[in-house]
NUKE-881593 format. One record per residue (C-alpha): x, y, z; residue in three letters. Coordinates in steps of 0.5 Angstrom, whole numbers. Example, Ala and Ser with C-alpha at 12.3 -4.5 7.8 and 13.67 -1.06 7.14 Angstrom:
px:py:pz:type
25:-9:16:Ala
27:-2:14:Ser
This chain:
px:py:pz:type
0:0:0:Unk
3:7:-2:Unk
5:11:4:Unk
1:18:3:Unk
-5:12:3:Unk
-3:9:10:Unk
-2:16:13:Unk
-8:18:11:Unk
-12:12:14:Unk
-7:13:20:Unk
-11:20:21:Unk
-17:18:20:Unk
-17:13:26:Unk
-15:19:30:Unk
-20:23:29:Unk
-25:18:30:Unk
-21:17:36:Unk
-23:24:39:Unk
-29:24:36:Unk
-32:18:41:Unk
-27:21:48:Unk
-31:28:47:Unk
-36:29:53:Unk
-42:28:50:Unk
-45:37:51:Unk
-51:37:56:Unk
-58:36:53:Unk
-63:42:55:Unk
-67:41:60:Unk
-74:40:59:Unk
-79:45:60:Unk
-82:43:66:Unk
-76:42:70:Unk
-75:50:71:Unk
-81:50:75:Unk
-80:44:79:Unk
-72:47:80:Unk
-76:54:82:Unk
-80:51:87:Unk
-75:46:90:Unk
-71:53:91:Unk
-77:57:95:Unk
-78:50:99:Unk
-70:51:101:Unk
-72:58:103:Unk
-77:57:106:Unk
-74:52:111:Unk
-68:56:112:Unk
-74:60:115:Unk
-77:56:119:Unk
-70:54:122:Unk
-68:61:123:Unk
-75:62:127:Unk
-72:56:131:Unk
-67:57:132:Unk
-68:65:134:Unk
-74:62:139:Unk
-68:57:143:Unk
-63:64:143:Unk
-70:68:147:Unk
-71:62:151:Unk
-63:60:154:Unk
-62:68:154:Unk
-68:68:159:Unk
-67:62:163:Unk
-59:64:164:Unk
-62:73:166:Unk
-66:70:171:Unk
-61:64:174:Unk
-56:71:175:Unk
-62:74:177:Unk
-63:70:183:Unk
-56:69:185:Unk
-56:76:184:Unk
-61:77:189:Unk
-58:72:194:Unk
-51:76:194:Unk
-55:83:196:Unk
-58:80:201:Unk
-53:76:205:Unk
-49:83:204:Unk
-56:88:207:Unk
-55:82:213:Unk
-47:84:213:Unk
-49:90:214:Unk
-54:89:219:Unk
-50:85:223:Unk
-44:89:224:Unk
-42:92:231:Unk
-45:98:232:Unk
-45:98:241:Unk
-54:97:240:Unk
-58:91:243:Unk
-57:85:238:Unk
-51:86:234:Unk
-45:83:235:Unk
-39:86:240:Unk
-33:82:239:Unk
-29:80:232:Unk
-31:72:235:Unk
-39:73:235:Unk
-38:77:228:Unk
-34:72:225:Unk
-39:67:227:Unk
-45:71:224:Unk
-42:72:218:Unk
-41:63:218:Unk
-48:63:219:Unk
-50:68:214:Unk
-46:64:208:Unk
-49:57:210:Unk
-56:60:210:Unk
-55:64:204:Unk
-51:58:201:Unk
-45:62:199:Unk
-39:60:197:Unk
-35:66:200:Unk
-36:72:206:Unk
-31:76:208:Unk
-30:83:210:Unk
-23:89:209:Unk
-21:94:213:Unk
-21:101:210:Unk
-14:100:208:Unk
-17:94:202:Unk
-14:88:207:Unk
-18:83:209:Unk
-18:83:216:Unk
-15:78:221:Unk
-19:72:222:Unk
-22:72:216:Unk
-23:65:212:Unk
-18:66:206:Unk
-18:63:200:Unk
-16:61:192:Unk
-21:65:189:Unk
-21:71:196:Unk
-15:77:194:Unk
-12:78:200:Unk
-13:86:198:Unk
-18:89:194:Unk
-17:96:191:Unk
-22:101:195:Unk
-25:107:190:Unk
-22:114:191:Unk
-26:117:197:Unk
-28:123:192:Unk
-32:118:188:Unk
-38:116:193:Unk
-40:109:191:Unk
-47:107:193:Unk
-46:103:200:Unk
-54:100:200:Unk
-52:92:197:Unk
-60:93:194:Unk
-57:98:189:Unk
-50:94:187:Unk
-49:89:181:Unk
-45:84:182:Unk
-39:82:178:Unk
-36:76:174:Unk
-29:75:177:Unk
-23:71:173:Unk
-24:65:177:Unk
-30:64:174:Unk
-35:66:180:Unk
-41:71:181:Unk
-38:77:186:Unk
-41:84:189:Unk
-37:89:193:Unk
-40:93:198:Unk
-36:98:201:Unk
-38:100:208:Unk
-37:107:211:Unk
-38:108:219:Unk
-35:107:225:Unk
-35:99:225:Unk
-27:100:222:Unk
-30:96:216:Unk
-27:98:210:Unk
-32:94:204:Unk
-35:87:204:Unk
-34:82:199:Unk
-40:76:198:Unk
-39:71:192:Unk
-41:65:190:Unk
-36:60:185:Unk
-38:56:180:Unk
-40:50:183:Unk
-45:53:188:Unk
-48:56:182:Unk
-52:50:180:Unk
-56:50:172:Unk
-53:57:171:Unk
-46:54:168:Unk
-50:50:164:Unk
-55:55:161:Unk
-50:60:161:Unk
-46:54:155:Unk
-54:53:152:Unk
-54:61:151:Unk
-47:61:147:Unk
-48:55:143:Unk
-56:57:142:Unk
-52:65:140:Unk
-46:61:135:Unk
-52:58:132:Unk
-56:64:131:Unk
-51:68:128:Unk
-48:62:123:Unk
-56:61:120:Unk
-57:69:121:Unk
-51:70:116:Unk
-51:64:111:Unk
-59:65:110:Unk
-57:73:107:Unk
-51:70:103:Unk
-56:66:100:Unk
-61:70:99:Unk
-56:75:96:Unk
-52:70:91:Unk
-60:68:90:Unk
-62:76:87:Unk
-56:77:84:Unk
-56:70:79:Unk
-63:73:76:Unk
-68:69:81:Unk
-71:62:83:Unk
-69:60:78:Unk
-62:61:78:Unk
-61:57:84:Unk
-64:50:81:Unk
-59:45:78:Unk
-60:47:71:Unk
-57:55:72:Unk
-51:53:76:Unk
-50:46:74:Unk
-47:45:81:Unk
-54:45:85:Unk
-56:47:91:Unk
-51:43:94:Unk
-45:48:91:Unk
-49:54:95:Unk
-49:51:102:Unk
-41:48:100:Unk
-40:56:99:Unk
-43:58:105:Unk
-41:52:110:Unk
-34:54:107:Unk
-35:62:108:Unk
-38:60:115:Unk
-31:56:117:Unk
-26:61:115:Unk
-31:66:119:Unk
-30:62:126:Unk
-24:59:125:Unk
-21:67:125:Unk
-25:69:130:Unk
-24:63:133:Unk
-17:66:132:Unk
-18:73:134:Unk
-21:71:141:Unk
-15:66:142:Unk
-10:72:141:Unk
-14:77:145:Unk
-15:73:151:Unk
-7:71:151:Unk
-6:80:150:Unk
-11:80:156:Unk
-8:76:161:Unk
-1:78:160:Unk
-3:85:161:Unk
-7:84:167:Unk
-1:80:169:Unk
4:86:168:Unk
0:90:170:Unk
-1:86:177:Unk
8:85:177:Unk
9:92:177:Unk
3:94:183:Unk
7:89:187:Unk
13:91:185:Unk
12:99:186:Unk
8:96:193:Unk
15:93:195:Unk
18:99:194:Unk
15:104:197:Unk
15:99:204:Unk
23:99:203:Unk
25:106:202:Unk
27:109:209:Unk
24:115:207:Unk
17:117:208:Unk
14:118:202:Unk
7:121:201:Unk
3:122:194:Unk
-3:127:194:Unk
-8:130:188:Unk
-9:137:186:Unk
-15:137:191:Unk
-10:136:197:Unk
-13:129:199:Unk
-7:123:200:Unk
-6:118:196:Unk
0:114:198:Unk
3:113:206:Unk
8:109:205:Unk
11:105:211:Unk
16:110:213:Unk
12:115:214:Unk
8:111:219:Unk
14:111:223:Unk
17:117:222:Unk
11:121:223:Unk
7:117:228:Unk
1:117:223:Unk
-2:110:221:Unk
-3:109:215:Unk
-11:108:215:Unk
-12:114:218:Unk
-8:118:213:Unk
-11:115:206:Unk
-16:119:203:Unk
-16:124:209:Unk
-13:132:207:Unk
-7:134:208:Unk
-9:139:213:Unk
-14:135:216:Unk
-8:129:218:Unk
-2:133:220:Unk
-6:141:222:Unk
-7:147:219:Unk
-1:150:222:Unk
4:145:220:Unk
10:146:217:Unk
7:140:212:Unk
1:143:211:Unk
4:150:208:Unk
9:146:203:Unk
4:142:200:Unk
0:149:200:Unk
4:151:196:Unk
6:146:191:Unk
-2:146:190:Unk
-4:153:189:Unk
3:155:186:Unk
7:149:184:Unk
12:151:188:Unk
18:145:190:Unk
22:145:197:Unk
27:143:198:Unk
32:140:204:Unk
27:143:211:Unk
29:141:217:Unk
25:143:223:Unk
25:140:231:Unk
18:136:232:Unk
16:135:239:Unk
15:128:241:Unk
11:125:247:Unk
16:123:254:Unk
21:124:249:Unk
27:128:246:Unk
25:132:240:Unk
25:129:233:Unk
28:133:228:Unk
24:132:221:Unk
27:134:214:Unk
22:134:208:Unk
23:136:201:Unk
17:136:195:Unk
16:134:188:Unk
11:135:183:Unk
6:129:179:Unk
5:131:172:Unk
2:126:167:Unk
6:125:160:Unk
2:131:157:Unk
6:135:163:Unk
-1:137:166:Unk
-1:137:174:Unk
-3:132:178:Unk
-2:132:184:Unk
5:132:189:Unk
9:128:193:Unk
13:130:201:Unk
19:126:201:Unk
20:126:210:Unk
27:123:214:Unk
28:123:220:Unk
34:127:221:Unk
35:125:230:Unk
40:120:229:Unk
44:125:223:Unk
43:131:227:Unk
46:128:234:Unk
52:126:230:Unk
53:132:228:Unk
52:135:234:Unk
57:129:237:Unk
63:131:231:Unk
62:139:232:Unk
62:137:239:Unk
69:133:239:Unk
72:138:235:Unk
71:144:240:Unk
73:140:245:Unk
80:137:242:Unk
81:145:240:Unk
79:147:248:Unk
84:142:250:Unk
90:144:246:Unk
89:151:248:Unk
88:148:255:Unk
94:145:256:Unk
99:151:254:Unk
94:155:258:Unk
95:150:264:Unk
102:149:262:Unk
104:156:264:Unk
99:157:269:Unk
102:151:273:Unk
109:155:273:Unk
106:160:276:Unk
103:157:282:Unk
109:153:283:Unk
112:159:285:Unk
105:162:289:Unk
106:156:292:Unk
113:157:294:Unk
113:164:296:Unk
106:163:301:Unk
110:157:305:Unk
115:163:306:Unk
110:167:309:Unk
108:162:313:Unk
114:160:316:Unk
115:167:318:Unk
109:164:323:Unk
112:158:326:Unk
111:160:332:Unk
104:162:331:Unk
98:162:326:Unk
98:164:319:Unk
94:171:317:Unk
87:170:313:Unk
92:173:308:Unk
97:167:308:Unk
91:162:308:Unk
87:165:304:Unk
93:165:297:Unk
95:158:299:Unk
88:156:299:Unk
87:159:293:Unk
94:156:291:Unk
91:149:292:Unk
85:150:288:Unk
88:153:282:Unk
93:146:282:Unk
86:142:282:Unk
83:146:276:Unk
90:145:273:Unk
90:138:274:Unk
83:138:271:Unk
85:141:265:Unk
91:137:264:Unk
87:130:264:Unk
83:133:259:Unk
87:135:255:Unk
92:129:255:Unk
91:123:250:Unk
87:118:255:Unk
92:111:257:Unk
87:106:258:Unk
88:100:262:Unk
83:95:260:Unk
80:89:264:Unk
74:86:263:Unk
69:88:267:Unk
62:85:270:Unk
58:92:268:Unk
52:89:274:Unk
57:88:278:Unk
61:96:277:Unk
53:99:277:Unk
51:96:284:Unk
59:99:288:Unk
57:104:285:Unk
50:105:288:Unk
52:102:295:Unk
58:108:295:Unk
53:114:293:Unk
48:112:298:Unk
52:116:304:Unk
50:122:300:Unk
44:119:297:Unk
42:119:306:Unk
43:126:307:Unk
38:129:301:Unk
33:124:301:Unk
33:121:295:Unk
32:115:294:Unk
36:109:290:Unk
33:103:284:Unk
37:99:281:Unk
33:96:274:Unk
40:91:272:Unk
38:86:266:Unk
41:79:266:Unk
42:80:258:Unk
48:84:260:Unk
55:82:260:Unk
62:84:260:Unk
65:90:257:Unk
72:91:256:Unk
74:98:260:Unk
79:101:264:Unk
75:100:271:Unk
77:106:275:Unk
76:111:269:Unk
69:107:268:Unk
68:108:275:Unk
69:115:275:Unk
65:116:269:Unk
60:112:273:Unk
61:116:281:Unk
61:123:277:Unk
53:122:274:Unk
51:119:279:Unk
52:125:285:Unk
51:130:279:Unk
43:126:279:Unk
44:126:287:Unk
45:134:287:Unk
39:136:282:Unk
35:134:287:Unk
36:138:294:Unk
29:138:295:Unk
29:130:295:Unk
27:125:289:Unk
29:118:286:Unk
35:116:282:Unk
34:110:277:Unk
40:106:274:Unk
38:103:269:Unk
43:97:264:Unk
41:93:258:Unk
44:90:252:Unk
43:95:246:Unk
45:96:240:Unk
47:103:237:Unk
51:107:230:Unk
58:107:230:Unk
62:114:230:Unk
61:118:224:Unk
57:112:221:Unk
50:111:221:Unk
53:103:222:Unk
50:100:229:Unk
54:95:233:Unk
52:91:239:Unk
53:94:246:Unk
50:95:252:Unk
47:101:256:Unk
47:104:263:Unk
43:110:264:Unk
42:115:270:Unk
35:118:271:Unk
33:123:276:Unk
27:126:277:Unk
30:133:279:Unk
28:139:276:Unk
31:137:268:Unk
36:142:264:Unk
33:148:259:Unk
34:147:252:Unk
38:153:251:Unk
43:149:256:Unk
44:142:254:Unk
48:144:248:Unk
54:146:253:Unk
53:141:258:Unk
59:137:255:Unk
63:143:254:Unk
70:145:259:Unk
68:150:264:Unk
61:150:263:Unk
57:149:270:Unk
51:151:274:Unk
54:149:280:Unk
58:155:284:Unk
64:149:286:Unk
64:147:280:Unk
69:148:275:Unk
66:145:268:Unk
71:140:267:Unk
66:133:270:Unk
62:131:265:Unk
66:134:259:Unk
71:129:262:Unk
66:124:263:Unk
64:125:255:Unk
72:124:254:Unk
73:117:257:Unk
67:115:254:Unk
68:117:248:Unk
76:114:248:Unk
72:107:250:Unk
69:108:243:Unk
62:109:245:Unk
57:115:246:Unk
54:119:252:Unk
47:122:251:Unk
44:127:254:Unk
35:126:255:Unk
32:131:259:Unk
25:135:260:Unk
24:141:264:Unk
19:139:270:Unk
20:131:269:Unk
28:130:270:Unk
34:129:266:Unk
37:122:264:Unk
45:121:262:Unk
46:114:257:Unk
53:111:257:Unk
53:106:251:Unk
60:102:251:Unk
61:96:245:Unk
60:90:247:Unk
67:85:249:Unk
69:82:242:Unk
């Protein structure tokens, strides 16, 4: 067979091949079936209808069973909290009158109210001691600004979702009673079917909202492709199968992102309640920490932070300080007062103020006090802060270093003052035993006994002034402090006799040895001991009084162990103006004292390395502490 013959036959055969795998088109429908295909798609609008009724219905009746299951717990949490408040002390016949009696109304209050958890706070936000504490209980709640009335009448509250699942109402308390707020909740196991309507209602919801939005995509895809018809198998060529697929799809991609959405939100949230938290309790942490009193107030006046500090230093408690005006809390003629004033009205800062505070049966404080403002990022003001310390312990210091030093420059200038003075009595003293030896046979003139007398006493106060100004040579032993104080008692007692003053040893056991140089120690101790006794002529009491203590270092604020021995009259105390010269030389009240006793008491002492203090009150008495490190 020729070849252009066999390739032609060839390519018959495969067009003949494409002709048979060719899809055969689609044959038209027939005339009726456009109708049926109408009919069936209004018959699919019409149960989506009828579902989406359904499920409306289901939505209406789970949203009104969760209401008023939440009603219900609602009305038994105001009424526990209106029987609380009821309840609380108030000094009238029938409420409880001791913190026993109330807890056990409270316990008896919860189980008949079938509450999971009843509680009560001070007006700090702390729960209050004795308390049930639990899981789901803070140990603190955040109290609104005191600005900001809230309404106290539990019947007038919502209660609140808390993070642990549970139904809470917060009801803050006013009065007398030292209750700051309530707290009644009822966690999810107490809250019998509501869990369950409460996952009805969500579910019924989700439905609702996936029927809702596949019925209008529908019916949107329905009115664009030309009517029912365009619906039905014979347009779309998919049928209705192919709509439902479409929606079903929109639907999943729709929950699976809001799904997401929720997911990545909820993460953000916690995170950001939980930093939030940290940085509350760290800054908590911080103000209890700082040594100096820090007090926040706003614009109005009204304190907003009193930091433990401030407690100390100020003698204020906290609760009585929050949310109360500055002028209220410290007078209207503090020093406190007018710096917050004019921080408020003029915006004007303060700083490094120090003024003397009294205190009761106490030597006076010494405050320092500084202030800054509050401004929000904007630069707005918002309020201001006092920065209180207490600037006793730096003060006596001070006053110990400035006191050292006048004595180490009295005592120089002393010493070639005595030195010279001391040649010249020598010479005195030489010519006085002359002129008596011109009375041998008879007794000297008033004038001879006069300058030898008179001799003798400058070579006392030379000796003194010599003594001070030497460099101490100290011989120490170890010593039984008790052991020291009770010679000490028993040789002041003749004089003690002869003014009607009586004599009380408070030794403590606690104390030790201490390593001293005993006869110096125990000239420091006879020299206070009779000055007490001379400050009560009239009569009086001397306490010597030893404790094992702690005390700073020289020059530091750096405290060491010790012990104290203190000696207290009830004599007629030292005015202010003089107590600032007590340690000086030749400083005396007495007419024959020569002003050296305590300046070289302080002296020795100081040499020892400890402290001696001066406290004392005009019309109460004077006291005189020895403070002396503890052996090793």
């Amino acid at each position: 067979m020729p070849a252009s013959i066999q390739a032609t036959r060839r390519q018959a055969e495969g067009s003949a091949r494409l002709v048979e795998e060719r899809p055969a088109p689609p044959r038209p429908a027939p005339p009726g079936d456009s109708s049926r295909d109408d009919r069936k798609s209004l018959l699919a609008l019409g149960g989506l209808c009828v579902l989406v009724l359904l499920v409306a219905l289901a939505f209406h009746l789970t949203s009104t069973l969760r209401q008023q299951l939440e009603d219900e717990l609602a009305d038994r949490l105001r009424l526990s909290a209106q029987l609380v408040t009821e309840s609380l002390p108030t000094g009238d016949a029938g409420h409880p009158t001791t913190d026993a009696e109330l807890r056990e109304r409270l316990e008896e209050i919860r189980e008949t109210t079938s509450l999971s958890d009843l509680v009560l706070y001070d007006v700090e936000g702390e729960l209050m001691e004795g308390m049930p504490d639990g899981p789901a209980v803070p140990r603190r709640i955040r109290l609104a600004n005191p600005e900001r009335a809230e309404p106290t009448d539990p019947t007038t509250r919502d209660p609140e979702w808390d993070s642990a699942g549970g139904l809470s109402l917060v009801v803050p308390l006013g009065g007398d009673s030292g209750v700051g707020a309530l707290l009644a909740r009822i966690d999810r196991r107490a809250q019998g079917s509501l869990p369950t309507a409460r996952l009805l209602f969500q579910v019924a919801k989700g439905l609702a909202a996936i029927v809702i939005v596949s019925g209008f995509l529908i019916i949107v895809r329905w009115l664009f492709k030309g009517g029912p018809s365009a619906v039905g198998p014979a347009r779309t060529g998919a049928g209705t199968g192919s709509d439902v697929e479409v929606v079903l799809g929109t639907m999943k991609e729709v929950m699976t992102t809001l799904k997401d959405n929720e997911t990545r939100y909820r993460d953000r949230a916690t995170a950001a309640e939980a930093d939030a938290l940290r940085h509350r309790v760290t800054n908590d942490h911080v103000l209890a920490s700082v040594s100096s009193g820090i007090i926040a107030f706003d614009l109005s006046g009204r304190i907003t932070e009193f930091n433990r500090a401030a407690e100390v230093i100020l003698a204020i408690r906290r609760r009585h300080a929050i949310g109360r005006p500055v002028a209220s809390v410290f007078g209207d003629d503090d020093r406190l007062t007018a710096i917050a004033s004019d921080l408020i009205d003029w915006a004007r800062t303060t700083a490094g103020v120090e003024w003397s505070c009294p205190v009761p049966d106490g030597d006076p404080r010494w405050i320092g006090a500084s202030s800054s403002v509050i401004r929000a990022d904007d630069g707005t003001l918002l309020g201001g802060i006092l920065l209180v310390s207490d600037l006793t312990q730096t003060k006596r210091l001070r006053e110990q270093m400035l006191l050292k030093d006048r004595l180490s420059a009295v005592g120089e200038m002393s010493a070639g003052i005595a030195h010279e003075i001391k040649n010249s009595l020598h010479s005195l003293n030489g010519f006085a035993n002359l002129l008596r030896e011109d009375f041998a046979d008879r007794e000297p003139s008033l004038a001879v006994r006069g300058i030898l007398s008179e001799v003798r006493s400058l070579e006392s106060l030379v000796h003194g002034i010599l003594e001070f100004s030497k460099p101490s040579r100290l011989d120490k032993q170890r010593v039984t402090v008790n052991d020291l104080v009770r010679e000490i008692e028993t040789r002041a007692r003749a004089a003690v006799a002869e003014v009607g003053v009586r004599t009380e040893l408070d030794l403590s056991e606690e104390v030790g040895d201490v390593l001293v140089d005993p006869s110096a120690l125990r000239r420091v101790c006879l020299n206070l001991a009779l000055n007490a006794i001379e400050a009560m002529p009239g009569g009086g009491e001397l306490t010597i009084t030893t404790r094992s203590t702690e005390f700073p270092s020289e020059g530091t604020d750096a405290r060491r162990r010790g012990i104290r021995i203190a000696f207290r009259d009830t004599g007629p105390g030292i005015p202010e103006s003089d107590r600032a010269r007590v340690f000086t030389p030749f400083y005396t009240t007495k007419r024959s004292g020569n002003g050296l006793g305590l300046a070289l008491a302080h002296k020795t002492v100081t040499d020892h390395g400890g402290r001696l203090q001066l406290h004392s009150r005009v019309g109460v008495g004077t006291e005189f502490v020895i403070h002396l490190p503890a052996e090793g």
